[in-house]
C-alpha positions in Angstrom: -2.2 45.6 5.6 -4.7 48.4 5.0 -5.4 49.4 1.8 -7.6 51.8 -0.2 -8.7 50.7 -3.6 -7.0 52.7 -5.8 -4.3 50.3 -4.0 -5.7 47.5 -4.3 -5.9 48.3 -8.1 -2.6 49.0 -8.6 -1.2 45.9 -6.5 -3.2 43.9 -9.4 -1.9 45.9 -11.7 1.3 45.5 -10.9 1.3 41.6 -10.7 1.5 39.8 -14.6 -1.0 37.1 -12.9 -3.9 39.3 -11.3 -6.8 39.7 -13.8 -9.4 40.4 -11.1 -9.1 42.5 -7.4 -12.0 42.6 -4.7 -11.6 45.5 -1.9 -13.2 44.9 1.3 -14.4 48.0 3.3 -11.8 47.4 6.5 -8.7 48.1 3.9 -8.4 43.8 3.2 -7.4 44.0 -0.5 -6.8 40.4 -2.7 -6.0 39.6 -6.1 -6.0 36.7 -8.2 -6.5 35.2 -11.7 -9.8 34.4 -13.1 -11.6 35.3 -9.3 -14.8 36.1 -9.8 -15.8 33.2 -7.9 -15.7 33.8 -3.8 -17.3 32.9 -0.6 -16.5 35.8 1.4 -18.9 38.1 2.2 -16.7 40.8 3.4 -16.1 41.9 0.3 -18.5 43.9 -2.1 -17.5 42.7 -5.1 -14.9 41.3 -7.6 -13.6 43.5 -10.3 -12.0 42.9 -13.4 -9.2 45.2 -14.2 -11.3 48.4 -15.8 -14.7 47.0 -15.5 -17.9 47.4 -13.2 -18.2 44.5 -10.8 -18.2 41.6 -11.9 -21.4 39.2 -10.6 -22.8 41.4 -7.7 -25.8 39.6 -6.2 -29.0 41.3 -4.9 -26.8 42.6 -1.5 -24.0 44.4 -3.1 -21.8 40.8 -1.9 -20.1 38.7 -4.0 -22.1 36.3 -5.6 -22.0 32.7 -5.2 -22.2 30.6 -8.6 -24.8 28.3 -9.1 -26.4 26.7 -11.7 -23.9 25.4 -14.4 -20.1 26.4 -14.8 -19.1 25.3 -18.1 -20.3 21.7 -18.2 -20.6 21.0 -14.2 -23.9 21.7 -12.0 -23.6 23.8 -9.1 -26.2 23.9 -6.3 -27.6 27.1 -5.2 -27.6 26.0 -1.6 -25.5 24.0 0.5 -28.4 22.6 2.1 -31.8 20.9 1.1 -34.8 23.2 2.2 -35.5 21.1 5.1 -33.0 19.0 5.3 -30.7 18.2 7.9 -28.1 20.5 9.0 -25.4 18.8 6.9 -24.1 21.0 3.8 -22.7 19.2 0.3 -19.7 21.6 -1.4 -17.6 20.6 -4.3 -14.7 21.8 -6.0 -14.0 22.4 -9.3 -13.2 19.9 -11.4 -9.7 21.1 -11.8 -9.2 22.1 -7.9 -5.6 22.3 -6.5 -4.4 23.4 -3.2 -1.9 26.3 -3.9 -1.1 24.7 -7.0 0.2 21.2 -6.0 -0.1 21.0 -2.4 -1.3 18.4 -0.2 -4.1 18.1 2.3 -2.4 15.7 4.7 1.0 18.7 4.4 0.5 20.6 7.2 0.6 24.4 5.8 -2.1 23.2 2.7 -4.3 21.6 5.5 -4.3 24.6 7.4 -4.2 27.6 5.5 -5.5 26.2 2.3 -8.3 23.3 3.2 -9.8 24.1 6.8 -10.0 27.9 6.4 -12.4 27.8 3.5 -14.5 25.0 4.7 -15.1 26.2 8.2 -15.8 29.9 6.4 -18.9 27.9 4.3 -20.2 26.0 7.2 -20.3 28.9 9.5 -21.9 31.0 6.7 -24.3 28.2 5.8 -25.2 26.8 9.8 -23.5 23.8 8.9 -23.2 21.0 11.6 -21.3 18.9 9.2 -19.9 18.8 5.8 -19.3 16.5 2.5 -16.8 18.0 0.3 -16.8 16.5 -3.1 -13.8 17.2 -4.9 -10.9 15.4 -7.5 -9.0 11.8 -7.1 -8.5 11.1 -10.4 -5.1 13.2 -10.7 -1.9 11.3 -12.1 0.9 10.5 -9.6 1.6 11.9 -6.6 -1.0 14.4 -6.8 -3.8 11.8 -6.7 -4.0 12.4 -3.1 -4.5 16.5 -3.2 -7.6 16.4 -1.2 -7.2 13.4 1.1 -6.4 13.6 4.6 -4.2 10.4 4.5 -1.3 10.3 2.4 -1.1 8.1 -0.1 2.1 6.3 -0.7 0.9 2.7 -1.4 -0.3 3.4 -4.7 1.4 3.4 -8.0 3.3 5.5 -9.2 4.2 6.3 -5.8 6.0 9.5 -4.5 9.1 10.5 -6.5 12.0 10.2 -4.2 12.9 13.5 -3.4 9.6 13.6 -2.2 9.4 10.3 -0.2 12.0 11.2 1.5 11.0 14.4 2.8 10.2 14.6 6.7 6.4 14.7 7.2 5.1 13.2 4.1 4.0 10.2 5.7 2.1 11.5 8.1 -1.7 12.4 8.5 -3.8 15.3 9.3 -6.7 13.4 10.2 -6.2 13.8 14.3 -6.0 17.8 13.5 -9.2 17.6 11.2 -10.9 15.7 14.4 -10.1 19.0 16.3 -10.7 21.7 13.9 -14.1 19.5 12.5 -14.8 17.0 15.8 -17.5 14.2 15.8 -17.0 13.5 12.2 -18.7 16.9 10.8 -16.6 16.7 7.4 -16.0 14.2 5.2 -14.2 14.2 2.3 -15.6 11.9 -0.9 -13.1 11.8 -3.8 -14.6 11.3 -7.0 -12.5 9.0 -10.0 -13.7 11.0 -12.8 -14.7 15.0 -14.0 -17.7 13.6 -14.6 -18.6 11.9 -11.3 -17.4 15.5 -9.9 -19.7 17.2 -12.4 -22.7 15.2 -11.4 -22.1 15.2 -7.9 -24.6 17.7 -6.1 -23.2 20.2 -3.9 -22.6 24.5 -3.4 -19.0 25.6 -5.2 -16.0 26.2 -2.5 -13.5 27.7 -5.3 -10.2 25.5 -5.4 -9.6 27.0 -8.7 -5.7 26.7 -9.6 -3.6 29.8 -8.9 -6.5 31.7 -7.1 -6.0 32.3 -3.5 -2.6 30.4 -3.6 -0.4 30.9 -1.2 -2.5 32.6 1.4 -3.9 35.0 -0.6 -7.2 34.0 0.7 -9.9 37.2 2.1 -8.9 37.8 6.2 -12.5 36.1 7.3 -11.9 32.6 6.4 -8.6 32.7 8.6 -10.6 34.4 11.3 -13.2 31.2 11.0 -11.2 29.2 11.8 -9.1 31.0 14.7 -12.3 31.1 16.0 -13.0 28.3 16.3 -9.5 26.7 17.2 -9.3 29.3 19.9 -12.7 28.0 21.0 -11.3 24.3 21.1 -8.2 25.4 23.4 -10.2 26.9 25.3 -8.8 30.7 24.5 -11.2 33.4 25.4 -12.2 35.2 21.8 -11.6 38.8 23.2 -8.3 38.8 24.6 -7.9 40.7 27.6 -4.5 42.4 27.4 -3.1 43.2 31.3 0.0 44.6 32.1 0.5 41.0 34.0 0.6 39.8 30.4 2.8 42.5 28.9 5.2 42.0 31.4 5.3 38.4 30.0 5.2 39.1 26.5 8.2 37.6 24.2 9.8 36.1 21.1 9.2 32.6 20.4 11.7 30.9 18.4 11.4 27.8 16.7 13.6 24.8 16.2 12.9 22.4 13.7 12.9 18.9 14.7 16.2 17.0 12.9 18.4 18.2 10.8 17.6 16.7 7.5 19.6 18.3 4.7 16.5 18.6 2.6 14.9 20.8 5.1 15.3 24.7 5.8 16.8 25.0 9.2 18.8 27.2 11.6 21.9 26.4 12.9 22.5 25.4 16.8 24.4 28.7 17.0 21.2 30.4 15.5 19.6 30.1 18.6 22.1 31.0 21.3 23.1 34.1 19.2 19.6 35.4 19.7 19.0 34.5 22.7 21.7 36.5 23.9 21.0 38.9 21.5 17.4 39.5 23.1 18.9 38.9 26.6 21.1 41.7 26.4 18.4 43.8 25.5 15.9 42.9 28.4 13.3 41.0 26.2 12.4 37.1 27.4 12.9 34.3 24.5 12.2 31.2 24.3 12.5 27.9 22.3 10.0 25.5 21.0 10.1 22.8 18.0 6.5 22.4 17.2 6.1 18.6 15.8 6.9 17.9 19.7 3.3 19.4 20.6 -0.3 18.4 19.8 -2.1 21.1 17.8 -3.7 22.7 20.5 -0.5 23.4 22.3 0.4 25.3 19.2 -2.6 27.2 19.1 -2.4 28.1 22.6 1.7 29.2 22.2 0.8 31.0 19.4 -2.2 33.2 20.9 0.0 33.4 24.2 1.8 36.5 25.1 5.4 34.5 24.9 4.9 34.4 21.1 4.4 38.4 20.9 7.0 38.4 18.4 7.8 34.9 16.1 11.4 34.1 14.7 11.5 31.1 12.3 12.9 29.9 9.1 10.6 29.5 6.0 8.6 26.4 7.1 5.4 24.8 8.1 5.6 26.2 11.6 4.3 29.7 10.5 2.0 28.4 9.6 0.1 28.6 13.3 0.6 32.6 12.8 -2.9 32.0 11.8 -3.8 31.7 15.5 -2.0 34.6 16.7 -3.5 37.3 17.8 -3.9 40.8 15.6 -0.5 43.0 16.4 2.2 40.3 17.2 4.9 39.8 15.1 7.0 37.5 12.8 10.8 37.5 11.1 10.8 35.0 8.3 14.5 33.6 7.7 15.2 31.8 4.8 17.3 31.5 1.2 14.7 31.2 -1.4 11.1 30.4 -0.9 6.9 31.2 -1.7 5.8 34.1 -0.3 2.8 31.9 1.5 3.5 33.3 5.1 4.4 37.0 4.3 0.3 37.1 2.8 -0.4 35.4 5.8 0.8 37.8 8.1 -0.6 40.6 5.9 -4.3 38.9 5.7 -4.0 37.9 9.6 -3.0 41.6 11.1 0.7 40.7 11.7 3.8 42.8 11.6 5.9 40.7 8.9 9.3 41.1 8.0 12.0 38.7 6.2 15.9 38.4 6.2 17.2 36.6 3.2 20.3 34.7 3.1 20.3 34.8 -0.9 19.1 32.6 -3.2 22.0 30.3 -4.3 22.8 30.0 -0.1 23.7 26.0 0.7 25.0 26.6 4.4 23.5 26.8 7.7 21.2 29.5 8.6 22.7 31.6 11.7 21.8 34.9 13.1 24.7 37.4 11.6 24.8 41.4 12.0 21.9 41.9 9.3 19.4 39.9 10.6 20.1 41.6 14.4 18.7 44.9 12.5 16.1 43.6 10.8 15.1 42.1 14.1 15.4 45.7 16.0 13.7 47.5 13.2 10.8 44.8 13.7 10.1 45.4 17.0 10.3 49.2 16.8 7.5 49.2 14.1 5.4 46.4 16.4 6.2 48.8 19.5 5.9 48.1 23.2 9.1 46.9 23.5 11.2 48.7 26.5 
């Protein structure tokens, strides 16, 4: 959402964690904790709350650390002069994904880990990557920045975790897509001090800044890019009035009905798709961990997911290839507010019916979230 900076201030203000705000000139505000640190160059500067910018390079940009960092080396350069087109980054030695995420979950993967990475390379004319970053951490956060989940080792997941639907799966055949014939690898060092040591330009991990998709709008734009590229979706949609006439809401089914997931009841879905029905509007139905990832970029970017209903869940997490103006209703009881920044950051219409936070039952589609739904698609528009 478009901002000005007096905004932008005053959102940081507001929030108990923000110490620093950076104001890009398109309106694309963000605020963290301890961010003067940032590879987006779409933004002038960082600013600590009632200070001049804070680290301004030579191009009124951000400027990208290098050198030392309290006891760790930075590189200046992701690449050798003359070297080969392969680029060395590295976290910091404390580097989380959206506090204690995991790369091989798929919302961390693909809102924290790939859009930052592809943002470097691109900026840097990378044809391939080493990321150095942590695999010393205790427990089952040992695996943060690996691809493959790690449930071998000891002490393994607790159980509430193990049990949970996804966790032992991988995102390596999505990383193959996003980064194909092996242009990033990821090298886990055992200690700080191997991480220290290791060369490499900074890609901030830092814990509690740009959690929860609070990241700046051009590294999700990286990588739509380039996921659009690998389904073959034309960067510059061309919107017709064949493809208006097609345009409609996408709702999606989670696979199973595990009792520790979020989901919506059966009923959910024939409520609103009579709901919609009655109102002339096309719907459809789709539970995503059915489809490869490029069938979900391509139903997200498509005119039948115009408007997205879905309880609080990994699935939103493809908003990030939708284009700029469609729309999502978040359902849910209690949860992060990971896919509202999304939306906000990605160009979307965003709104959110809450069932309350102590709610046990099934999630159905009752009288309130009918209006939230028909006040959503009066502020999106072009619905008859």
């Amino acid at each position: 959402m478009a901002k000005s900076r007096r905004e932008c201030e005053a959102e940081c203000l507001s929030s108990n964690r923000c110490t620093h705000y950076s104001f890009a000139e398109d309106g694309d505000c963000a605020i963290c904790e301890g961010c003067a640190l940032i590879d987006s160059t779409r933004h002038a500067s960082w600013r600590r709350l009632g200070e001049l910018p804070v680290f301004p390079d030579n191009h009124g940009r951000a400027n990208l650390t290098h050198g030392r960092w309290g006891s760790c080396h930075y590189d200046e350069e992701a690449r050798s002069p003359g070297a080969s087109s392969r680029c060395h980054y590295k976290t910091e030695v404390e580097g989380t994904l959206s506090v204690a995420g995991s790369a091989w979950e798929y919302y961390h993967f693909l809102i924290d880990l790939a859009p930052r990475l592809l943002f470097a390379m691109t900026r840097d004319h990378c044809e391939s990557a080493v990321l150095a970053a942590p695999g010393w951490f205790p427990g089952h956060l040992r695996g943060t920045f690996s691809l493959v989940q790690r449930l071998k080792g000891q002490p393994q997941l607790p159980p509430k975790m193990a049990r949970r639907p996804g966790t032992n799966a991988s995102m390596v055949p999505h990383a193959a897509i996003l980064f194909p014939r092996d242009s990033l690898r990821i090298d886990l060092k055992t200690s700080r001090r191997d991480l220290c040591e290791a060369r490499g330009k900074l890609i901030s991990f830092q814990p509690l800044v740009f959690d929860w998709s609070r990241q700046p709008s051009a590294w999700f734009d990286a990588l739509r890019r380039r996921a659009w590229a690998a389904a073959g979706i034309p960067l510059m949609l061309a919107h017709t009035a064949g493809e208006a006439a097609e345009a409609g809401v996408l709702l999606i089914r989670r696979d199973g009905h595990n009792r520790i997931r979020r989901h919506l009841a059966p009923s959910f879905f024939g409520n609103a798709t009579a709901f919609l029905r009655g109102r002339g509007v096309r719907s459809s139905v789709a539970v995503l961990e059915a489809l490869p990832l490029l069938d979900q970029v391509r139903l997200f970017a498509s005119p039948a997911a115009r408007l997205v209903i879905g309880v609080h869940g990994a699935g939103l997490s493809n908003l990030i290839f939708s284009p700029h103006g469609h729309a999502v209703l978040e359902m849910y009881t209690a949860a992060f507010p990971c896919y509202r920044n999304l939306a906000l950051r990605r160009g979307l219409h965003h709104a959110e019916f809450r069932f309350g936070f102590h709610y046990t039952g099934e999630l159905d589609f009752p009288t309130g979230a009918q209006r939230t739904l028909l006040t959503l698609m009066r502020s999106q528009g072009g619905w008859t």
